[in-house]
N, C-alpha and C positions, 0 to 999 in steps of 0.2 A: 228691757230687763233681761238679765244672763243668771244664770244660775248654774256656779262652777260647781262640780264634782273635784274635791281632791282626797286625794288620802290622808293628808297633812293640811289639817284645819287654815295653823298659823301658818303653815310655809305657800297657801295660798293666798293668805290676804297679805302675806309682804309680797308677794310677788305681781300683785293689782295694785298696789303700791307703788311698788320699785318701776313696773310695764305699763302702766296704765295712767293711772293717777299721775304721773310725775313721766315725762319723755323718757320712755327704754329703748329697746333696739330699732323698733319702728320709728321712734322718730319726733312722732307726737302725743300729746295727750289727752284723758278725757278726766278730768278732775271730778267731774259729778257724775260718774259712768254708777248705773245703778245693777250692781253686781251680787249677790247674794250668795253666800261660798256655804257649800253641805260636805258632809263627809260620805266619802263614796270607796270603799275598796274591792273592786274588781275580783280580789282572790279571795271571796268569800261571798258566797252568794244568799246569804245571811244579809249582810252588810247592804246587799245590791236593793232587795228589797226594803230593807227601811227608807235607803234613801227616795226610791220609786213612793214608796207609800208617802212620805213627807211633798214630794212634788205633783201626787196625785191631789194631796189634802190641802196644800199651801198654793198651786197657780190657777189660774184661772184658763189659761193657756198654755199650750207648746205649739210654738209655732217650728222651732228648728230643733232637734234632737244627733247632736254631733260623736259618735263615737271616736274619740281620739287617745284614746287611752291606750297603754300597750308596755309592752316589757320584751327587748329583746337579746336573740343569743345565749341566753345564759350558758352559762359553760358546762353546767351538769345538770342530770337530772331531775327536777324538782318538781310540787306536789301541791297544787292547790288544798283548801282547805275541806273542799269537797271531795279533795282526791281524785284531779283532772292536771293530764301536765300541764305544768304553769302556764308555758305559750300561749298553748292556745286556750287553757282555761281563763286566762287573764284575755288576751285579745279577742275571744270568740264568743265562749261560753259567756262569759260576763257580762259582755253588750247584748248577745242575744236574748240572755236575762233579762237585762235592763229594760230594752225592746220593746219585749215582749209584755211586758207589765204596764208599760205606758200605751203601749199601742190600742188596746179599748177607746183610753181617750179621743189618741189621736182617730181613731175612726168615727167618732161620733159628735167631733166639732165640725163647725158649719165651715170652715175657712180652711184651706191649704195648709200644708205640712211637711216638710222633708224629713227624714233620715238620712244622715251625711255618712259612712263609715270608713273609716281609714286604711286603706289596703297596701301593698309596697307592690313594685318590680318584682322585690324578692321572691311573689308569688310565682315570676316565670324561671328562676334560677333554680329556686330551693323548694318550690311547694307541690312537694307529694303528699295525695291524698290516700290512708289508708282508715276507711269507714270500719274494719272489725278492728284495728287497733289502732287508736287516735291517740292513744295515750302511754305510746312504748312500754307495754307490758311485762314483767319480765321473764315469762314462760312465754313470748313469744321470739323471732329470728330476727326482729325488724330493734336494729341499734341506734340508741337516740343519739343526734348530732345536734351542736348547737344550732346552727344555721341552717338544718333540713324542718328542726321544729320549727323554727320561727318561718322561714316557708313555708309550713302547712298551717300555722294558725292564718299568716299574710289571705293565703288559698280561701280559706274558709270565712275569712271576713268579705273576699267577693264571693262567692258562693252564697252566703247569707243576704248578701245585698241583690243579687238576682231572684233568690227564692224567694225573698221578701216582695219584692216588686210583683214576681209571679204573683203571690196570693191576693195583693191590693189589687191587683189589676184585674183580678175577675172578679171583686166585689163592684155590684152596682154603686151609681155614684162615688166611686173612690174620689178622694181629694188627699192622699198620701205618694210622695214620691219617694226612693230608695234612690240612691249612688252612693258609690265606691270610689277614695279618690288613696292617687300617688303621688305626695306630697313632691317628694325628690328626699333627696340625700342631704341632709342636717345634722349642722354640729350641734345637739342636746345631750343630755343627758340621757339618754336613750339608749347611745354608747357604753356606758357606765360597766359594762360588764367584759370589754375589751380590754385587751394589754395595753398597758402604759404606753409601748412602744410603737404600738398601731393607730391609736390616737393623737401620738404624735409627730409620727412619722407618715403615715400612709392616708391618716383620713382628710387631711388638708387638702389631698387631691384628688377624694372622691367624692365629697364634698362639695354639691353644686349649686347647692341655694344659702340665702342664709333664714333665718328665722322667718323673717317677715314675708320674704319672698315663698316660702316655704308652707305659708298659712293660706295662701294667695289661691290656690286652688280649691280650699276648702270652703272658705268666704266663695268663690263663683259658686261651686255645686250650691253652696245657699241659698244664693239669688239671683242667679243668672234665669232669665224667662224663658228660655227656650230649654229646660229642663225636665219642666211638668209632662204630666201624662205618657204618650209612649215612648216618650225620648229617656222618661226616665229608665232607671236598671241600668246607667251607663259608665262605664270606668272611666276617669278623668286623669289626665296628669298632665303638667304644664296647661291649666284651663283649657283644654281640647278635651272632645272626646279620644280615647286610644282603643284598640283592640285587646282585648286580655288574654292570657292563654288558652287552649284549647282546654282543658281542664277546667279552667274558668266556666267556659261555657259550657258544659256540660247540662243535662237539664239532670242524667242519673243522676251525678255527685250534688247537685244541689240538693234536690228530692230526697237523698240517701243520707247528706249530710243535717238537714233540717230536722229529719226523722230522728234521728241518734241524738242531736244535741237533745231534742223535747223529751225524747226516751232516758238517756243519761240525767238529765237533769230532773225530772219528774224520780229517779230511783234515788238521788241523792238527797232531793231536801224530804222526800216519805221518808227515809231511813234513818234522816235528823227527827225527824217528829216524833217516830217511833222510839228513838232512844231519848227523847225530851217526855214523853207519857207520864 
């Protein structure tokens, strides 16, 4: 049983349809795949929790918990509904929302569990991490780049997948495992916010997987056996283990980063409460 998160109800279940049900890009089918599609928008952490509460009240289980979700480049700007830049409110904030609200469960079932989260490369090109301002401020010096945001959300999705592992792992009995994977370079939609020109000219050659190949690391960190326990907190890309940036590893920036998101995000939804009274 799957239970997809999309933002887009319908343009999920044509899409299990169109990929699933019926031969898509992989190749083959699964006609009776028992799939159950919610609505989940990332840029509202409103949204994050009804969905969490719905899958708290409606499964019996979670066995795999995949953060794939994500928005990148955008070319200006922009402001989640929280008032977190998009980037990384959508790639970071949102999953660790998510997270975080299921993770009770997952602590407290008898059986294994992953957390899968989606990290890029881009975290060693483009991801600076700056903890007092994460969210280019604009009383501060620090100028938002497409591509330096989206490197610091990348950053912070492993960082979160480290810290995470940190704290399972000093709970007695853990049965939760954390990884961080690098898909590769994929023609999606994902793109959507690049030049016409670039996508049609330049991405065809950076561009190294295609879709399926592309899922193919996330399916291992699921269930690859040699993952659990201390192996896990591991960055994966091309189903290998790989080394991630020094940044990465950092245990400050995790520690620092985990702090701020709970802190940030605990001021955000009081502050919706207080003006919902």
């Amino acid at each position: 049983r799957v239970v997809m998160a999309v933002r887009n109800v319908e343009a999920g279940r044509a899409a299990i349809a169109s990929e699933i049900k019926e031969a898509g890009e992989g190749g083959y089918s699964v006609p009776e795949a028992n799939i159950v599609v919610k609505e989940l928008d990332l840029n509202d952490l409103r949204s994050v929790e009804r969905f969490a509460k719905e899958v708290l009240a409606g499964e019996e289980r979670i066995d795999l918990l995949v953060n794939n979700a994500g928005i990148m480049a955008l070319k200006d700007l922009e402001f989640t509904k929280q008032g977190f830049e998009k980037q990384i409110g959508v790639n970071h904030f949102g999953h660790f929302h998510l997270t975080s609200l299921l993770l009770p469960k997952l602590q407290t079932q008898e059986h294994e569990s992953r957390v899968v989260t989606l990290s890029s490369v881009a975290h060693e090109s483009f991801g600076e991490l700056d903890l007092t301002n994460l969210h280019y401020a604009s009383s501060s010096s620090r100028k938002y780049s497409s591509w330096g945001a989206y490197g610091q959300s990348k950053l912070a999705n492993l960082l979160f997948t480290k810290g995470l592992h940190a704290r399972v792992m000093s709970q007695a009995n853990n049965k939760i495992s954390a990884l961080a994977v690098h898909p590769g370079v994929i023609r999606t939609a994902l793109w959507r916010e690049q030049a016409g020109w670039f996508n049609s000219l330049l991405l065809p050659f950076l561009k190294d997987k295609s879709i399926p190949q592309g899922a193919a690391t996330t399916v291992y960190a699921c269930v690859a056996p040699d993952l659990s326990g201390l192996r896990a907190g591991a960055y994966l890309s091309d189903c290998k283990v790989e080394l991630p940036s020094a940044m990465a590893r950092s245990q400050l920036n995790w520690e620092g980063l985990w702090a701020a998101t709970e802190s940030q995000i605990k001021t955000a939804t009081d502050k919706e409460q207080a003006l919902n009274v």
